[in-house]
N, C-alpha and C positions, 0 to 999 in steps of 0.2 A: 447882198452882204457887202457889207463897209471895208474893204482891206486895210483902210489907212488907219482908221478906229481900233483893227485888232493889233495894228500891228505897233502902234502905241500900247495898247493895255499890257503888250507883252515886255515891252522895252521899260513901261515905267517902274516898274519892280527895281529896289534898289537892295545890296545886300551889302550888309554893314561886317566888318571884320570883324571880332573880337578881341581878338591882338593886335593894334594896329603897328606893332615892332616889327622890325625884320628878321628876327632871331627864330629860326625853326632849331636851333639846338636843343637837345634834352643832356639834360635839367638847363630852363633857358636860361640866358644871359639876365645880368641886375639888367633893370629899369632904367631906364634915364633918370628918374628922379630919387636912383639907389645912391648912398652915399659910395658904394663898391661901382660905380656906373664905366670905369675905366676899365673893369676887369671883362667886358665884353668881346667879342670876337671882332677884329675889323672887317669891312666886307668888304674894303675900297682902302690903299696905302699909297700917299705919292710922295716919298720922300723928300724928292725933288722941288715937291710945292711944299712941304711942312706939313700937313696935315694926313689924318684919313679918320674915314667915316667906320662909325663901330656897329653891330647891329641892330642897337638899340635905337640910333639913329642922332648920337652924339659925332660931333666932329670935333678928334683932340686935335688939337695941333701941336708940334715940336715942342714950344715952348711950356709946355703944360696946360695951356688955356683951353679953354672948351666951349663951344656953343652946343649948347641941349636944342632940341625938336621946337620949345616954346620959344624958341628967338633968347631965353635967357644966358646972357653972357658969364663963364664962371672965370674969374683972374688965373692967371697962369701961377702953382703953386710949387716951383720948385724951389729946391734949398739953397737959401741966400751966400753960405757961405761954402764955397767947394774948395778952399782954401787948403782945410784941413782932412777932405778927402785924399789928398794929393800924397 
């Protein structure tokens, strides 16, 4: 008997996620590709650097801006005039 042969057949099994998010909350968190995708839970905050990671696997950072999981870049969308907050 072959060891190395089994012990490959056993290892080459691969199991695929189905959720590939990080969000085990119920009811989970929006998608990354949700237009609500900010409303997720952070799983990682470093104020200090401006950013944290959400569970969906978006990174907002401070200024509004966001990288999603596809490398897509989203513009930071805060409100231009805070003038009139004041």
């Amino acid at each position: 008997m072959n060891t190395d042969s089994s012990r490959r057949n056993t290892f080459s099994t691969t199991t695929q996620r189905k959720n590939p998010s990080m969000c085990q909350h119920q009811p989970p968190c929006p998608t990354a590709e949700s237009a609500d995708r900010e409303a997720a839970h952070p799983m990682a905050h470093h104020p200090e650097q401006g950013w944290s990671l959400l569970c969906n696997g978006v990174l907002l950072f401070e200024d509004t801006g966001e990288l999603l999981p596809n490398g897509q870049i989203i513009a930071p969308h805060r409100p231009l005039d805070v003038a009139t907050a004041a």
